[in-house]
The first five atom37 places (N, CA, C, CB, O) and aatype in JSON, in Angstrom:
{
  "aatype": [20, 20, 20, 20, 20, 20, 20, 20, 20, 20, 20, 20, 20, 20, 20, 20, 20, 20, 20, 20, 20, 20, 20, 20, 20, 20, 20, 20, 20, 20, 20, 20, 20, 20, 20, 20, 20, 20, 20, 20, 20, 20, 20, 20, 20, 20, 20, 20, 20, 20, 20, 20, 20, 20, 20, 20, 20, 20, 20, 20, 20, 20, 20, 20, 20, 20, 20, 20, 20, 20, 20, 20, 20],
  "atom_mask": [
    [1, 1, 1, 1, 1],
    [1, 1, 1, 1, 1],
    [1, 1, 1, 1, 1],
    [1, 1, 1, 1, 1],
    [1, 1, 1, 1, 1],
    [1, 1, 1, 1, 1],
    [1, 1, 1, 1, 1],
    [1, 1, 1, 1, 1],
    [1, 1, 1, 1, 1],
    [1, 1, 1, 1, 1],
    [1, 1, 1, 1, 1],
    [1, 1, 1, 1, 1],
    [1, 1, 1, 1, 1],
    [1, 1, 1, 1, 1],
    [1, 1, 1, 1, 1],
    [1, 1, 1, 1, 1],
    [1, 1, 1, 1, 1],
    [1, 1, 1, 1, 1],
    [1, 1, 1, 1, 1],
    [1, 1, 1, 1, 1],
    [1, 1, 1, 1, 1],
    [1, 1, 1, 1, 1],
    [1, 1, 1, 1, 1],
    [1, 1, 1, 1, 1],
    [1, 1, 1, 1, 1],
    [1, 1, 1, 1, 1],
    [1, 1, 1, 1, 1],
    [1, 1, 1, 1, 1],
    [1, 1, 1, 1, 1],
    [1, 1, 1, 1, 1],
    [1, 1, 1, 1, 1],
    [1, 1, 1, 1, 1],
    [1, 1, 1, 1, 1],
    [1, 1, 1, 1, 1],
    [1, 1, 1, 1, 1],
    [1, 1, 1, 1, 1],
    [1, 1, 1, 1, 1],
    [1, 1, 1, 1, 1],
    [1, 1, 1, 1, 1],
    [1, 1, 1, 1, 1],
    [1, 1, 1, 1, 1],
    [1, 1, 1, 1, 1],
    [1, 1, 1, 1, 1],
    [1, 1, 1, 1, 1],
    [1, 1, 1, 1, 1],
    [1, 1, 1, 1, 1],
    [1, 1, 1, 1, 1],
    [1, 1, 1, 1, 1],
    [1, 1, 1, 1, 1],
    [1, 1, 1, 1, 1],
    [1, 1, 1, 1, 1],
    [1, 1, 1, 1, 1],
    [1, 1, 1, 1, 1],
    [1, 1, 1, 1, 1],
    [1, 1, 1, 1, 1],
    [1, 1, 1, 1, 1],
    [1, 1, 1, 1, 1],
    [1, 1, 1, 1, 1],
    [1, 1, 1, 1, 1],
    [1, 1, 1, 1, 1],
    [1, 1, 1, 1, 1],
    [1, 1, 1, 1, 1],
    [1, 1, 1, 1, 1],
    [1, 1, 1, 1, 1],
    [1, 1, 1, 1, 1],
    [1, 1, 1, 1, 1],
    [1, 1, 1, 1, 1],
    [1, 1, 1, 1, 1],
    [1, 1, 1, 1, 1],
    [1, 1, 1, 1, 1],
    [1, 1, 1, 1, 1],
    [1, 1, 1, 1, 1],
    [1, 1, 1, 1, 1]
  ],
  "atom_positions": [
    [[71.45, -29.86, -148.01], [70.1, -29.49, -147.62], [69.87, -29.94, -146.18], [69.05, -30.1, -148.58], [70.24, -31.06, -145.83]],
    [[69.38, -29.24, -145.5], [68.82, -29.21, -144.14], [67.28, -29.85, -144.25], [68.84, -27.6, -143.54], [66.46, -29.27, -144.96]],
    [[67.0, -30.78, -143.69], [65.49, -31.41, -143.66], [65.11, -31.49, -142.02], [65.43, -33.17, -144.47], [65.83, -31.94, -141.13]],
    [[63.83, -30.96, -141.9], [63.32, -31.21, -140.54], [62.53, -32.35, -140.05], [62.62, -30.26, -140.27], [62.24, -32.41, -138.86]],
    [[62.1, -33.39, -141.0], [61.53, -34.57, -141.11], [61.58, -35.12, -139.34], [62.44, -35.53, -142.34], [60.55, -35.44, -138.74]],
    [[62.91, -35.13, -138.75], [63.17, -35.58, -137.4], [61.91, -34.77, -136.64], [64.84, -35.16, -136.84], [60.87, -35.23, -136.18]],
    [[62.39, -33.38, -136.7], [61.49, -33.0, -135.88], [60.31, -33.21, -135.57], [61.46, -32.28, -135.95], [60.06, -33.48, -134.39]],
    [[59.05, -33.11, -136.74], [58.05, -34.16, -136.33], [57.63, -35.18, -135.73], [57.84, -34.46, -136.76], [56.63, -35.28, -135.02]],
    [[58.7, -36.26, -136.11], [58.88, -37.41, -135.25], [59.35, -37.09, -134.25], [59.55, -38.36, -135.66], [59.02, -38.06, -133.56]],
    [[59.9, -36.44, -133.58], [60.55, -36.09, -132.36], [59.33, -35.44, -131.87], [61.94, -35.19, -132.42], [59.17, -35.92, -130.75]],
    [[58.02, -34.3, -132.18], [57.43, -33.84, -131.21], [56.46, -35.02, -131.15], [56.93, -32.41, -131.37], [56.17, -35.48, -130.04]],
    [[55.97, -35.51, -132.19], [55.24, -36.66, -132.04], [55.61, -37.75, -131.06], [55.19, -37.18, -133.19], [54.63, -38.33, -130.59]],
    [[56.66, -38.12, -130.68], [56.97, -39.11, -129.94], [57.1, -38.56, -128.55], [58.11, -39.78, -130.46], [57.31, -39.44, -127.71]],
    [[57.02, -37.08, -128.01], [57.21, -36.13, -127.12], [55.82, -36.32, -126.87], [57.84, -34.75, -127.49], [55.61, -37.1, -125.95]],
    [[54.63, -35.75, -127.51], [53.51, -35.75, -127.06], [53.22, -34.46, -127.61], [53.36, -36.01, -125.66], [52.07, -34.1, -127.41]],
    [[54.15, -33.43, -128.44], [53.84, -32.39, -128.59], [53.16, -31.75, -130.02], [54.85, -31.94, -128.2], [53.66, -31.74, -131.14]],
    [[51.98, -31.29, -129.63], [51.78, -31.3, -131.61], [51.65, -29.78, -132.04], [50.0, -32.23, -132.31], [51.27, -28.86, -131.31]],
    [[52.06, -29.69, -133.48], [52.24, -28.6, -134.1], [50.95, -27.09, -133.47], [52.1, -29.2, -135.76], [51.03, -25.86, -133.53]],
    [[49.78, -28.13, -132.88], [48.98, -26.85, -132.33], [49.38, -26.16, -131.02], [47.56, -27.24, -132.1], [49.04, -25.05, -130.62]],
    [[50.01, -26.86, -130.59], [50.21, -26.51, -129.04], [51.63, -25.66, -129.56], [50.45, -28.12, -127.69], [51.6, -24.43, -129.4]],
    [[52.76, -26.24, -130.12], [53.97, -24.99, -130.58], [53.56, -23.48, -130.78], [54.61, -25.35, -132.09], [54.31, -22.58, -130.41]],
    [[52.3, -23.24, -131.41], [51.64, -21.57, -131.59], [51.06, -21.67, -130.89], [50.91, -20.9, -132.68], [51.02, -20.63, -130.23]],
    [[50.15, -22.76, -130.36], [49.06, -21.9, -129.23], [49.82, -21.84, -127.94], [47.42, -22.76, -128.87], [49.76, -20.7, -127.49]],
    [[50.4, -22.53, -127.28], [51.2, -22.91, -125.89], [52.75, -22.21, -126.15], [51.33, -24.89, -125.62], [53.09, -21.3, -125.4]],
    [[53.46, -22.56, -127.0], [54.86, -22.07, -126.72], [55.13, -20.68, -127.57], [55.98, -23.27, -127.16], [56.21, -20.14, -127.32]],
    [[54.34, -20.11, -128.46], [54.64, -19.8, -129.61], [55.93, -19.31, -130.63], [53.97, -19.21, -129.56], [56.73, -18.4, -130.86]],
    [[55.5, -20.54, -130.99], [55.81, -20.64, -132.4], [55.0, -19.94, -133.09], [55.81, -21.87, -132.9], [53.87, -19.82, -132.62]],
    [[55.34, -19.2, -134.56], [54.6, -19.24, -135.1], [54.22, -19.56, -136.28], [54.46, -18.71, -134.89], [55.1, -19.65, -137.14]],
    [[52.62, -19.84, -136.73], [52.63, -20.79, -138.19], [53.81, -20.95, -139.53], [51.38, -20.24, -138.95], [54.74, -21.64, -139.93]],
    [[53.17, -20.04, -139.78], [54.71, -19.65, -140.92], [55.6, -20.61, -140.39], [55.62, -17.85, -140.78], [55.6, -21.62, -141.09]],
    [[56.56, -20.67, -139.15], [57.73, -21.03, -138.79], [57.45, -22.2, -138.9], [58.27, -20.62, -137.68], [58.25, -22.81, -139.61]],
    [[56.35, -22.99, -138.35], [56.14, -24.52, -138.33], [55.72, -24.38, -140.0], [54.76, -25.26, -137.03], [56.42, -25.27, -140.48]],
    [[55.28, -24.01, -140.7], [55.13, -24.22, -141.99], [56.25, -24.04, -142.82], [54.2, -23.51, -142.39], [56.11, -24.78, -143.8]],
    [[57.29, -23.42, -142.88], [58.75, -23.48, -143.35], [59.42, -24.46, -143.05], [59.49, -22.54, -142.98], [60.0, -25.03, -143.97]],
    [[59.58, -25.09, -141.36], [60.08, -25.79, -141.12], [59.51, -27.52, -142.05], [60.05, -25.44, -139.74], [60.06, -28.48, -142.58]],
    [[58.06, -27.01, -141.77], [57.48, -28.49, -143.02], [57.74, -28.48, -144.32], [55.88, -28.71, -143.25], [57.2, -29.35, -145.01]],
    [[58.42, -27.71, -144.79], [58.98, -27.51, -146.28], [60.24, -27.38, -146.42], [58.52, -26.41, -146.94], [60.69, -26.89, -147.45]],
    [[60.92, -27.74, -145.55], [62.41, -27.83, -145.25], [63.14, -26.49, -145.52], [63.07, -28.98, -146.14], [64.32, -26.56, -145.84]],
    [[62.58, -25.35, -145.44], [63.12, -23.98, -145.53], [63.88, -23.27, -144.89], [62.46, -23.33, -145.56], [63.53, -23.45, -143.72]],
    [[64.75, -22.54, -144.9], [65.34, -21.91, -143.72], [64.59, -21.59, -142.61], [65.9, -20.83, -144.05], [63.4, -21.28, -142.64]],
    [[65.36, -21.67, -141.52], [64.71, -20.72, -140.4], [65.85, -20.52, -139.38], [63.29, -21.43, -139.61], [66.87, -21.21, -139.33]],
    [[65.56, -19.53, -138.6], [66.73, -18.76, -137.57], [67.23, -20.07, -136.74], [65.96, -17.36, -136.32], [66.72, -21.19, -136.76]],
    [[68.07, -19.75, -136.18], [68.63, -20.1, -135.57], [67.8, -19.93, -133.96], [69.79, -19.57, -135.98], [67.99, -20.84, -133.15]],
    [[66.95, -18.82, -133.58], [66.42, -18.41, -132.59], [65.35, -19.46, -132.41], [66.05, -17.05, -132.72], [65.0, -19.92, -131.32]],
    [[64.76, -19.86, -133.82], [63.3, -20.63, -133.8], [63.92, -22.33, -133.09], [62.44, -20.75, -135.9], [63.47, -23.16, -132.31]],
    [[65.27, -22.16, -133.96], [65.99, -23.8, -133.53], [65.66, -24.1, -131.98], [68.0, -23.84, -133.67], [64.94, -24.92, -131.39]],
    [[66.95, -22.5, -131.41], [66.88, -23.06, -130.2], [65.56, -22.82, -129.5], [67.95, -22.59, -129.44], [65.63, -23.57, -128.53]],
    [[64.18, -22.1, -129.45], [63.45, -22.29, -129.09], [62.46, -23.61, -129.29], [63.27, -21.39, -129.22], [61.62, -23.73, -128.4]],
    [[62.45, -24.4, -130.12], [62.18, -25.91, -130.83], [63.0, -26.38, -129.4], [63.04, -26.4, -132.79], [62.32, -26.47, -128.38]],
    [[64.32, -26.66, -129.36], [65.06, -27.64, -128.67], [64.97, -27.0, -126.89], [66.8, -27.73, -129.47], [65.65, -27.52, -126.0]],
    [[64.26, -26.14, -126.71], [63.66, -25.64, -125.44], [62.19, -26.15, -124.86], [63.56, -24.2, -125.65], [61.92, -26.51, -123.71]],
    [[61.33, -26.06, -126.03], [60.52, -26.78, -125.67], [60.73, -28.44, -125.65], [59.62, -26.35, -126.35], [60.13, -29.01, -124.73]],
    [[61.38, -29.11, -126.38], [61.75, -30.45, -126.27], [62.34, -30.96, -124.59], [62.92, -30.62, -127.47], [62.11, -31.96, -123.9]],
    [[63.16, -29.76, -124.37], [64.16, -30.1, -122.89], [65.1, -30.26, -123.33], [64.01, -31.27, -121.91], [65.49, -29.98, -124.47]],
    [[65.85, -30.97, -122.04], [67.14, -31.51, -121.54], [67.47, -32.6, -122.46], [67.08, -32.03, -120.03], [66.37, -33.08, -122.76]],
    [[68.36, -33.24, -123.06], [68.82, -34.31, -123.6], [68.41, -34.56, -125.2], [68.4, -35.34, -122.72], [68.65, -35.62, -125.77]],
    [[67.87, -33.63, -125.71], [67.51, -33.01, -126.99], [68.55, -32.18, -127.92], [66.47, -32.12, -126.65], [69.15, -31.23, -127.43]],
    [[68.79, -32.58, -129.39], [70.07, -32.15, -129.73], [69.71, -31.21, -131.56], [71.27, -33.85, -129.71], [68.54, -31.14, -131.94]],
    [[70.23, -30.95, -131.97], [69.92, -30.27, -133.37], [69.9, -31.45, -134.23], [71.05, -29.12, -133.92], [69.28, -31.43, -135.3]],
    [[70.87, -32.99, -133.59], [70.47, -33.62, -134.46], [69.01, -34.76, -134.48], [71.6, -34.1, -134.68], [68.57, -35.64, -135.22]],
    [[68.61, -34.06, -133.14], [66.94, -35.09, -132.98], [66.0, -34.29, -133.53], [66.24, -35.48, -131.23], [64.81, -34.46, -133.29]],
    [[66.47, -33.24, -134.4], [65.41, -32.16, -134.87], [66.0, -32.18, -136.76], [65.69, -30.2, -133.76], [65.27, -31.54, -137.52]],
    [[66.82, -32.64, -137.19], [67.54, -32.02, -138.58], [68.09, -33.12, -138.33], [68.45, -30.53, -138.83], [68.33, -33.95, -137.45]],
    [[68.31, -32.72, -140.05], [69.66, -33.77, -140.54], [69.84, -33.16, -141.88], [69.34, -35.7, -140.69], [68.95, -32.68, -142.59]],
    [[71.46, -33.28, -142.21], [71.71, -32.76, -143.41], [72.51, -33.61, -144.35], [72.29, -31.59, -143.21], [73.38, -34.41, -144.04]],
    [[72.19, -33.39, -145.25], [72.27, -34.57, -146.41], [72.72, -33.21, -147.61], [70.33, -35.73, -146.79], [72.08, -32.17, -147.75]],
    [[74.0, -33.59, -148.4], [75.23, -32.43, -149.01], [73.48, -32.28, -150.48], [77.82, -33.53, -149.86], [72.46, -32.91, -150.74]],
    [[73.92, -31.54, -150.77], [73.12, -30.91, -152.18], [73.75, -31.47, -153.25], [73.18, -29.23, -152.44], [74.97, -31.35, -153.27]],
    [[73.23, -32.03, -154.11], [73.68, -32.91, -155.27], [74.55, -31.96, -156.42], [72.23, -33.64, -156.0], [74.91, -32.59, -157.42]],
    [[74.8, -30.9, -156.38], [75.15, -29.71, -157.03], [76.05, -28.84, -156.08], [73.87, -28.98, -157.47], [76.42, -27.68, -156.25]],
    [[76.27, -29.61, -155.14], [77.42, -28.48, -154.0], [78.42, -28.75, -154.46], [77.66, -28.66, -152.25], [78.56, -29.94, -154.71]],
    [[79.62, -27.77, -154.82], [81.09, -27.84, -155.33], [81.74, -28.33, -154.64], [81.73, -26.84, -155.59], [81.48, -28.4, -153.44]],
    [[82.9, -28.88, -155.23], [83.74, -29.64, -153.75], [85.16, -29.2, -153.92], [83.75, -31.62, -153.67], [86.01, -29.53, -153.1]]
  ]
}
């Protein structure tokens, strides 16, 4: 499972909050609302997330993945 938990903490510690992602960069709701439910989302939304963050910002200051208790091995 993919969890976005970082990311929060990451815009929070940025200065950036979930209103300004749709109103200023857009994002849009849905996307920040999937992303708060740990749901899929594109790959496009990622790298636009790690665009607004900047330079020195990585997929893993946004995610982290932790195996599914039921994944085959």
């Amino acid at each position: 499972m993919i969890k976005f938990d970082k990311l929060f903490k990451t815009l929070k510690e940025q200065g950036i909050s979930q209103y300004s992602l749709y109103t200023r960069h857009g994002v849009s709701r849905s996307q920040i609302q999937r992303l708060k439910n740990n749901q899929s989302v594109t790959t496009h939304t990622l790298n636009m997330l790690l665009n607004i963050l900047g330079d020195g910002f990585t997929l893993n200051d946004i995610a982290e993945f932790t195996p599914d208790d039921n994944a085959e091995k």
